[in-house]
Every structure is written in structure tokens, then in C-alpha cells.
C-alpha positions, -999 to +999 in steps of 0.1 A: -693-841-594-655-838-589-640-800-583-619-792-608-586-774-587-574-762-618-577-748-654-577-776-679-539-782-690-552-768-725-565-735-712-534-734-695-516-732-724-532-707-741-519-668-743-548-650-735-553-671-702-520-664-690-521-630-699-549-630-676-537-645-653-503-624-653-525-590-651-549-600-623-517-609-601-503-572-616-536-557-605-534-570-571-498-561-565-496-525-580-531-523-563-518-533-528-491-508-532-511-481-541-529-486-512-499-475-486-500-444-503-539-441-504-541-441-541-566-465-562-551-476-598-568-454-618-562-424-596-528-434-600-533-428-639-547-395-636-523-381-618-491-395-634-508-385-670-511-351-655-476-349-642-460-361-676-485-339-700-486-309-679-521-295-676-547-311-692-583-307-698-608-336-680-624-342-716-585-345-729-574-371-693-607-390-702-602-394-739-564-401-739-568-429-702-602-443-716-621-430-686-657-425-685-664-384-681-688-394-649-663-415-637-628-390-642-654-362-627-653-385-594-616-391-594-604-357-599-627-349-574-611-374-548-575-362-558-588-324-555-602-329-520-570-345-513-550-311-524-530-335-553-544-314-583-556-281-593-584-273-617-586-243-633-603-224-659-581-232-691-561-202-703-566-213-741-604-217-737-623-214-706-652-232-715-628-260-706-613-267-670-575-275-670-560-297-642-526-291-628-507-311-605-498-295-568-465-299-550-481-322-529-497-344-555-461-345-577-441-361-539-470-386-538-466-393-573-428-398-566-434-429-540-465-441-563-438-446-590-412-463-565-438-489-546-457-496-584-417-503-598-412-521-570-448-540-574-437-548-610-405-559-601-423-590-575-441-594-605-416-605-627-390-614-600-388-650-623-372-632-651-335-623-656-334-583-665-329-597-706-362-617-703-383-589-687-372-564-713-381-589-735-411-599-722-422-555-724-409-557-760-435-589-768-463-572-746-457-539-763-459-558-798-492-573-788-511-541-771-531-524-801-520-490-806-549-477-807-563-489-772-560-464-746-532-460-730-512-476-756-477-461-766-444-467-782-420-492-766-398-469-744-375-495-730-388-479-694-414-497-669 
């Protein structure tokens, strides 16, 4: 039997198979530049949702990225060990732990932000400034607002 090299030219036509496609290669090159940093994607998420929301409770960071409670109890353990964020008893209810970003955690964040723009930008290097705004517009228009992580169009990365 004959290897097929490629998708069929139908699949390859369709838009859930290119928007596949278009993530995997996104995943792999905002993952690779996480990397120099030492940070993993969904690390990544924590801590920028941290940085833009202020302190934030681990049910709250779960809820809001989609992340298992087991699972964003491991990675605020990894960025705690690595002294990028705080928790602490919450002021408001202390049945509840709040994380905080450190000093430390916030300059990371800064050249996490730079290498993932950068990342994006090899991503849709293709695309004239018009067509990648358009293209976020489209995306944007697609995503359900109710998935996680989901939000308004912001004209922004």
C-alpha cells in the first residue's frame, strides 16, 4: 500500500484542518520560545493572568484559564519554587489562598511577552499587518465566548 505524503486535497481545504494545523505550528513556536525563558505554555498563562488581574485565588486562575485544580496546584507550585509568585492567605476570605506576582516573576513575564510576540509574529510572517489584524478579527469571531480563555477582540496580540 502506497504512503500517503499528504492530507487529501479535500481535508486540506477544510477550516478546522487548517486551523489545526495553524495552532500546532503556534504551539511549537510560542512553545520553543518559552523554553529560553524556562517557562511551559500554560505556566506562561498563569502568570500573565496573574499579572493582568492582580491577585487571584487558585479556584478563580483555574476556573477563568480552564485548568484542572490538581493540575494549576502543580504549576503554581513550579512558578512558587521558582520565586515568580506569591501565595497568600486572601485578605477577603482566608479560607482561600490568593496568588500574587513577585518582582521577579513580573521581568520574566516582560521577555515571555517579547519572545511569544515575536513567536507570533514567524507565525504569521505571510500576512501583511491588514491581513493579520484581519485574520485576529475572523479568529476572534469564531472562538466561542464562553470557552476559556475567550475574550473581546482587543485589536492587541
Amino acid at each position: 500500500m502506497a504512503e500517503i505524503p499528504r492530507a487529501p486535497a479535500h481535508i486540506r481545504t477544510l477550516p478546522s484542518w487548517l486551523l489545526g494545523r495553524a495552532a500546532a505550528r503556534g504551539h511549537r513556536l510560542v512553545g520553543e520560545a518559552l523554553a529560553r525563558v524556562g517557562l511551559r505554555m500554560m505556566h506562561h498563562a498563569v502568570l500573565s493572568a496573574v499579572a493582568e488581574s492582580g491577585p487571584l485565588s487558585q479556584a478563580e486562575l483555574g476556573r477563568g484559564l480552564g485548568i484542572d485544580r490538581k493540575d494549576m496546584v502543580a504549576i503554581l507550585d513550579d512558578l512558587q519554587g521558582e520565586g515568580l509568585v506569591t501565595r497568600a492567605p486572601d485578605v477577603t476570605d482566608r479560607r482561600k489562598n490568593a496568588v500574587a506576582v513577585t518582582a521577579s516573576g513580573r521581568r520574566l513575564l516582560r521577555r515571555a511577552v517579547r519572545l511569544g510576540a515575536a513567536a507570533n509574529d514567524e507565525l504569521t510572517a505571510a500576512l501583511s499587518p491588514a491581513e493579520r489584524a484581519q485574520l485576529v478579527d475572523l479568529l476572534t469571531r469564531i472562538v466561542q465566548p464562553g470557552e476559556p480563555c475567550a475574550a473581546p477582540p482587543h485589536g492587541g496580540r
